[in-house]
Backbone bond lengths (Angstrom), bond angles and torsions (degrees), N, CA, C in turn:
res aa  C-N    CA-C-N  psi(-1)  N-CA   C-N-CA  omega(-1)  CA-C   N-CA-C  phi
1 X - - - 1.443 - - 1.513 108.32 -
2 X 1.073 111.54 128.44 1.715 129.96 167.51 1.391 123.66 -74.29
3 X 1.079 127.80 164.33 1.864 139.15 164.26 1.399 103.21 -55.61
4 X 1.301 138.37 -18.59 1.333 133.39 -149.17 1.660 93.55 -128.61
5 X 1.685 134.78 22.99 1.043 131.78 -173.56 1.388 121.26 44.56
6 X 1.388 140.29 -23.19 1.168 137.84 160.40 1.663 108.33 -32.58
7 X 1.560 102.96 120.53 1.267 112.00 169.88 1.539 114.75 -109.69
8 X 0.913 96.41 107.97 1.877 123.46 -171.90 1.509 110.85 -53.16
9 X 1.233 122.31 -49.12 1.713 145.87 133.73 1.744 92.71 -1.19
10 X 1.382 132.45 -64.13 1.507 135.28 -161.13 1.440 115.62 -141.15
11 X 1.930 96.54 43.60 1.597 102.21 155.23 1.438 105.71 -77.56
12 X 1.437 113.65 118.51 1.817 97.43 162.86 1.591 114.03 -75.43
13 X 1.284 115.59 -20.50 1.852 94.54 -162.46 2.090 94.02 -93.32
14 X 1.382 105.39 -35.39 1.759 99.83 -166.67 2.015 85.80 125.95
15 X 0.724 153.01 -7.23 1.228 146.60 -140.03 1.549 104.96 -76.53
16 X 1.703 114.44 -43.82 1.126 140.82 -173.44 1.342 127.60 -82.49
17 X 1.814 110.06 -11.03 1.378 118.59 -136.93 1.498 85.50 -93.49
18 X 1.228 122.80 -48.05 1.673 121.57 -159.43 1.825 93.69 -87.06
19 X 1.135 112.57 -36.69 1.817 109.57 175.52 1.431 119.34 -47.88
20 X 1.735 126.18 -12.89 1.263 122.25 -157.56 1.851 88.17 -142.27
21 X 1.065 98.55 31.19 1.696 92.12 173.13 1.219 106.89 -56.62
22 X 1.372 113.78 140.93 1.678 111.97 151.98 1.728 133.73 -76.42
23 X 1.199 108.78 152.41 1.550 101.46 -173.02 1.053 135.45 -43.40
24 X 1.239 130.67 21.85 1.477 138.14 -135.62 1.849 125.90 -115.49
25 X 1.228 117.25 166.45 1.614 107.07 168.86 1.473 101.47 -76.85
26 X 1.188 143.19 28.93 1.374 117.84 166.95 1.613 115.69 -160.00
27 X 1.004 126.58 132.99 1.460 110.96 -173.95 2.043 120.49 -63.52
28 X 0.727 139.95 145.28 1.193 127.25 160.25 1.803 127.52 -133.30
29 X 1.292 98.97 132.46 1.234 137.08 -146.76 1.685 87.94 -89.87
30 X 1.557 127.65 133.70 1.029 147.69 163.38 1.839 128.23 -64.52
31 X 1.238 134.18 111.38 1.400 101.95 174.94 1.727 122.32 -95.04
32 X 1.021 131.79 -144.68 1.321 129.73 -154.01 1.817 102.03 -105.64
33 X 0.837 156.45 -15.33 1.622 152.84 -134.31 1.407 105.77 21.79
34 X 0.662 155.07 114.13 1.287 159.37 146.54 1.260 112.09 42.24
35 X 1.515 119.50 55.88 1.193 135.27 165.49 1.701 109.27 -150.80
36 X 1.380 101.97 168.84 1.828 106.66 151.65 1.434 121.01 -94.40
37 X 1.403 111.24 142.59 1.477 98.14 -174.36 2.030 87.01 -145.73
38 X 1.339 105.59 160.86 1.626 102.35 169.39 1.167 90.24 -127.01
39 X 1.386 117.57 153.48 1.650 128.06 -157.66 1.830 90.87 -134.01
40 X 1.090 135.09 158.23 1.242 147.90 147.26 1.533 128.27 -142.25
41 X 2.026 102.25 119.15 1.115 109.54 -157.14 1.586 97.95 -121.44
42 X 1.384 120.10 165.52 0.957 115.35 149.35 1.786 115.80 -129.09
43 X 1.335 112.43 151.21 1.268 122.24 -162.25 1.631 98.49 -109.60
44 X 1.618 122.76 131.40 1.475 121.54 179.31 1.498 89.51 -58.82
45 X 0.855 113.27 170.05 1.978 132.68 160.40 1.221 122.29 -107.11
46 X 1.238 124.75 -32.88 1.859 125.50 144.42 1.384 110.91 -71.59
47 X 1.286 141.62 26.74 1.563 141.00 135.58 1.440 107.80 -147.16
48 X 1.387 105.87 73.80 1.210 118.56 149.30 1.019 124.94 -57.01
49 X 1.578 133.34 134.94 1.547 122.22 165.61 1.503 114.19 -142.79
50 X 1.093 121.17 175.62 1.737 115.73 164.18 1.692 93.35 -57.17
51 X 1.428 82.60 160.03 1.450 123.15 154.33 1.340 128.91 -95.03
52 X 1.533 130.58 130.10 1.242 112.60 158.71 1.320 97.51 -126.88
53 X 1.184 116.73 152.70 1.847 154.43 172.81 1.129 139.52 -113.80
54 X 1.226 128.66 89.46 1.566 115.94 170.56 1.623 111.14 -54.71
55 X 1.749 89.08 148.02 1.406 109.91 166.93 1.603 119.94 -110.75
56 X 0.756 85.24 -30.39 2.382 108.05 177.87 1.177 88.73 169.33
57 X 1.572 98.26 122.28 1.214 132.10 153.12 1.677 131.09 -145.43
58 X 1.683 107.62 -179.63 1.334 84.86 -160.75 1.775 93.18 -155.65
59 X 1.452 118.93 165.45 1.555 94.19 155.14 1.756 96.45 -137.60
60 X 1.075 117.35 -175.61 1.553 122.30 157.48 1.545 107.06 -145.51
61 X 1.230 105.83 126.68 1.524 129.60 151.73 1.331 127.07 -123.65
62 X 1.240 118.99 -177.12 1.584 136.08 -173.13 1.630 117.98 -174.63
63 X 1.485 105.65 122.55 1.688 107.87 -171.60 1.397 83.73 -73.86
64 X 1.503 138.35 -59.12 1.412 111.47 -136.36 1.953 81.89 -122.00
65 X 0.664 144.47 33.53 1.533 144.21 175.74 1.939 102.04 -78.93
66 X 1.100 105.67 113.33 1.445 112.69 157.32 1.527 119.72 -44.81
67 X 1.493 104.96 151.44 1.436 104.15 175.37 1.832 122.06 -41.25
68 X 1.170 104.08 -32.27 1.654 108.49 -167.04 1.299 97.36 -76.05
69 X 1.928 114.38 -60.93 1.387 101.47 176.30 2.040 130.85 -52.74
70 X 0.859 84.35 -29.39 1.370 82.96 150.36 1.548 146.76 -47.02
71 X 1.576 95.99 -61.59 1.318 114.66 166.83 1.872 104.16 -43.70
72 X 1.238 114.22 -58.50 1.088 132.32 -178.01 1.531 124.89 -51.47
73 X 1.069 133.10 -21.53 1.723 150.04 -149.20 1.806 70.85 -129.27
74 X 1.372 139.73 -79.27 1.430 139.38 -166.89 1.733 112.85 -42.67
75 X 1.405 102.04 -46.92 1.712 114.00 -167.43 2.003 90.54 -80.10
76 X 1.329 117.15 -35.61 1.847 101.15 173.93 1.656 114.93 -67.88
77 X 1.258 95.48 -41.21 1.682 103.09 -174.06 1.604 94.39 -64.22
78 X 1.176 117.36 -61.26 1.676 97.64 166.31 1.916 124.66 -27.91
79 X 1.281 86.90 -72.29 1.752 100.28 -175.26 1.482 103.82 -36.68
80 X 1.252 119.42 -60.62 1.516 132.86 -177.60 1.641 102.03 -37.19
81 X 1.199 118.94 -96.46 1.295 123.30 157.57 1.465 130.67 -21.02
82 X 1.398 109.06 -61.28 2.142 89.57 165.65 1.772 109.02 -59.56
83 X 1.140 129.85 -29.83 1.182 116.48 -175.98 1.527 116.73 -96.62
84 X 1.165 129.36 39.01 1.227 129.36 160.16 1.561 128.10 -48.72
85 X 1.271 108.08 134.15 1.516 108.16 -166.49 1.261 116.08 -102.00
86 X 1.450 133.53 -12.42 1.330 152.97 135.30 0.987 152.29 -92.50
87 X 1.315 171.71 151.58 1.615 138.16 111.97 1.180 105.16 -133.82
88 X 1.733 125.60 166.32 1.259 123.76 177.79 1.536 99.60 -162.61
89 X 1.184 118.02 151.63 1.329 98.14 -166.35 1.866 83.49 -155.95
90 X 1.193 107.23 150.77 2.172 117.15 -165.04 1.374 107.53 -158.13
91 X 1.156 108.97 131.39 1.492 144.92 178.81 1.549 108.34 -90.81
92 X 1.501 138.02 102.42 1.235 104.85 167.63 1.296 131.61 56.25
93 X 1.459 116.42 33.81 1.314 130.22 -148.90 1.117 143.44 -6.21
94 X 1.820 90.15 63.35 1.691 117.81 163.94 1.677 94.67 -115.12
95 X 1.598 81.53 145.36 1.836 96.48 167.93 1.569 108.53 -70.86
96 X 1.444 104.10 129.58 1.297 116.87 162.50 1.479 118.40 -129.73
97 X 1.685 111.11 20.72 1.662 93.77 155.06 1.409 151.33 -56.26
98 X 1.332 92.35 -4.24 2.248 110.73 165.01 1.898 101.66 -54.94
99 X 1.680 122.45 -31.02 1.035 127.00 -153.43 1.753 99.85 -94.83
100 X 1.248 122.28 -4.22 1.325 126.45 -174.99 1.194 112.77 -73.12
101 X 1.413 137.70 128.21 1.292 129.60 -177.37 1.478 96.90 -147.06
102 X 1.868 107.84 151.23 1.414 106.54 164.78 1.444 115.07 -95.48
103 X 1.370 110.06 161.08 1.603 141.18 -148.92 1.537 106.01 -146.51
104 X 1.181 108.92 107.19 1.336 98.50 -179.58 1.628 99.30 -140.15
105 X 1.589 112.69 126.08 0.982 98.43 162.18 2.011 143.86 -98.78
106 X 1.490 118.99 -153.85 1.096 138.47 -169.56 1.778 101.68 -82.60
107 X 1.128 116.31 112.10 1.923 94.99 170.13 1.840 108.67 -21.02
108 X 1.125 102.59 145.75 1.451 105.15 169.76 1.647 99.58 -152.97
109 X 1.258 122.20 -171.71 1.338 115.72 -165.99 1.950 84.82 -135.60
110 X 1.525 79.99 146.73 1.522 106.83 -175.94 1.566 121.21 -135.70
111 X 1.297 117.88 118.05 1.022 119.85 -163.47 2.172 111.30 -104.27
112 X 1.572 88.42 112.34 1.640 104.08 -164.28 1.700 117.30 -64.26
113 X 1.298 122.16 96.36 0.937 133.20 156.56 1.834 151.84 -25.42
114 X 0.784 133.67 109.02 1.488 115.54 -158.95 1.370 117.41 -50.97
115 X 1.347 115.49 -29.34 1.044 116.88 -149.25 2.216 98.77 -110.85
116 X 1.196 106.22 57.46 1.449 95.42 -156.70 1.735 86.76 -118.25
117 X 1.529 103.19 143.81 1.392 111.47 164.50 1.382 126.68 -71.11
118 X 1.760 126.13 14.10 1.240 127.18 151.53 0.943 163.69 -88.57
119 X 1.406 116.06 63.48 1.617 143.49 -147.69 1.860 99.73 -17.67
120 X 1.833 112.58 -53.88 1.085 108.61 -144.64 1.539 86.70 -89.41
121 X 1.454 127.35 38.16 1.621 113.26 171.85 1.805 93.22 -122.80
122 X 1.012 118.57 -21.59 1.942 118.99 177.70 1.704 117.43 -14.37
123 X 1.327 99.83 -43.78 1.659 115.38 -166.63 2.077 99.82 -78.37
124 X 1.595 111.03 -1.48 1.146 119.62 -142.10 1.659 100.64 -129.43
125 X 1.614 122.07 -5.36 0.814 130.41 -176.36 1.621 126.96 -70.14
126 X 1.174 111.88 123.68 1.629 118.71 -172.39 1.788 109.11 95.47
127 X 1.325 99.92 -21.60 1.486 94.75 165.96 1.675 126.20 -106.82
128 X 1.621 99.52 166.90 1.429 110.77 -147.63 1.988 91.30 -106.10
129 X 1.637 93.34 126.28 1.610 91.36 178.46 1.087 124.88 -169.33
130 X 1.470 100.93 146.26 1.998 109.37 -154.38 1.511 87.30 -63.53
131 X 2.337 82.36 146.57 1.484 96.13 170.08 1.371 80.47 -154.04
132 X 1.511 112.63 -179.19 1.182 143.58 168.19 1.658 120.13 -112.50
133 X 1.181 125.27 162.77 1.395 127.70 175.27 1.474 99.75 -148.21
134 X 1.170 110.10 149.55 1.964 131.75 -170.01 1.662 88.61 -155.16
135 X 1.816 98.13 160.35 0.890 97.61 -172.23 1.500 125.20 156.86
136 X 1.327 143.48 137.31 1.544 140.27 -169.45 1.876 96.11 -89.78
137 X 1.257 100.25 142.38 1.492 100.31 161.60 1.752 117.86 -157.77
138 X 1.209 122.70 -170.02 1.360 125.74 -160.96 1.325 107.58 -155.28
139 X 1.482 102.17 102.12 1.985 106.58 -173.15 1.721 100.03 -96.03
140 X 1.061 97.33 123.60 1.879 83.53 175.52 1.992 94.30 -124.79
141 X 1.521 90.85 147.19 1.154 92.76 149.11 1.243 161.08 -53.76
142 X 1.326 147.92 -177.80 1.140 133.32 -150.10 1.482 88.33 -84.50
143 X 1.637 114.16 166.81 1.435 120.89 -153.82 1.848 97.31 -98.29
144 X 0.881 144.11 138.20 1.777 127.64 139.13 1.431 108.55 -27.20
145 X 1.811 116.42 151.22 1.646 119.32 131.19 1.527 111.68 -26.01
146 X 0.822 92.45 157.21 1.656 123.26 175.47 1.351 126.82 52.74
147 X 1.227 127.42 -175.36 1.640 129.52 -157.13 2.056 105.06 -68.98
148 X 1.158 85.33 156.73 1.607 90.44 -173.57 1.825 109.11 -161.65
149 X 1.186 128.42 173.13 1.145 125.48 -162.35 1.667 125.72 -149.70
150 X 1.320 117.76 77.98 1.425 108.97 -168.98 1.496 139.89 -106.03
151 X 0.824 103.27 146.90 1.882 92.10 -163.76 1.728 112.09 -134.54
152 X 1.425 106.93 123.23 1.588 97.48 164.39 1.223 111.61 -122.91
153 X 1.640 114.00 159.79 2.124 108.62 -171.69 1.689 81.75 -136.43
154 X 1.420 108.27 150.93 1.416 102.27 176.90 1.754 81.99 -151.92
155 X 1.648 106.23 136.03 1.343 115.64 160.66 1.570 125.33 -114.14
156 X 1.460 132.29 132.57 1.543 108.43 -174.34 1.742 94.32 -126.79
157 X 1.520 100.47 152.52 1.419 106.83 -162.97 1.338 135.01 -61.45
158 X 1.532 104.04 14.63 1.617 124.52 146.13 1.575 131.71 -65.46
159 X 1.550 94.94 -16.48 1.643 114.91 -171.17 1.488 112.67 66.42
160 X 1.476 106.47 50.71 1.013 109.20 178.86 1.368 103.20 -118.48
161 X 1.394 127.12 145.64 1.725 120.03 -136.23 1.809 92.83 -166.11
162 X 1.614 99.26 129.25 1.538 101.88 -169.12 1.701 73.93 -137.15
163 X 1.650 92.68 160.38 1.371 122.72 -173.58 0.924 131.45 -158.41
164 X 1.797 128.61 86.09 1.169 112.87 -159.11 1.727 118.19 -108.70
165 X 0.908 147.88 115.07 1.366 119.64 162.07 1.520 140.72 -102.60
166 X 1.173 132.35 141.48 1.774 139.19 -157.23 1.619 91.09 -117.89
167 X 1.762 102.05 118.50 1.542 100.78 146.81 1.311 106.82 -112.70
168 X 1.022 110.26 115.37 1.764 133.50 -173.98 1.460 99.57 -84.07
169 X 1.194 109.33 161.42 1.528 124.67 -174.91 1.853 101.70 -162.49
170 X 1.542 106.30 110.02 1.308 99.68 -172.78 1.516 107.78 -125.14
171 X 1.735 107.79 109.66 1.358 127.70 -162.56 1.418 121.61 -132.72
């Protein structure tokens, strides 16, 4: 989430995605929430960088959840994630699911947004609160010049199914 409430999470066209980069060595690429969406970006070519991508991912937090419930919201978001029932992830439409790896991070604190597609965080808005994130993803290297095409699908055994696709343009 950005200064400008735009939630990047539910750009459909890509319009927003490269405008709200974070400061970082690597660009990172948005996936779909539980939808398909096709995104179109273009990447400068004198700041090339990796890519990173979700494939299925997830986080769990709680403002007022006790330590145990916690444990609990952390150990499903796990389950969810080891039991994934798909993923596939393509370069230029070559398979590159060899490149999928999990990423999980450290509690960190997250500060809840108005404008967020998580129904069960509403009661949680404007405040700042530990969560965790787990999760498949896809770091690629820096891109070539010119047009290119990437796609990741991730299903988890809820049948819950994200789909994103990037036509990149690197100029």
């Amino acid at each position: 989430m950005n200064n400008n409430q735009t939630n990047l999470l539910l750009d459909k066209t890509g319009d927003d995605i490269m405008k709200y980069q974070p400061d970082s060595d690597m660009y990172f690429l948005t996936g779909a929430y539980g939808s398909n969406q096709t995104r179109n970006i273009t990447i400068p070519a004198d700041n090339n960088k990796p890519i990173l991508i979700p494939v299925l991912n997830g986080f769990a937090g709680c403002e007022t959840c006790n330590i145990f419930q916690r444990v609990v919201r952390m150990t499903d978001l796990a389950s969810d994630i080891n039991n994934a029932v798909s993923m596939e992830a393509q370069l230029d439409d070559k398979d590159i699911a060899n490149q999928i790896q999990r990423i999980k991070s450290n509690v960190f604190e997250l500060t809840i947004k108005e404008h967020n597609p998580f129904l069960y965080l509403k009661d949680s808005i404007g405040k700042t609160i530990p969560v965790i994130a787990d999760g498949y993803w896809v770091v690629l290297d820096p891109l070539s010049p010119g047009e290119h095409k990437l796609m990741t699908h991730g299903i988890d055994k809820n049948g819950y199914s994200s789909e994103v696709r990037y036509n990149i343009k690197v100029n």
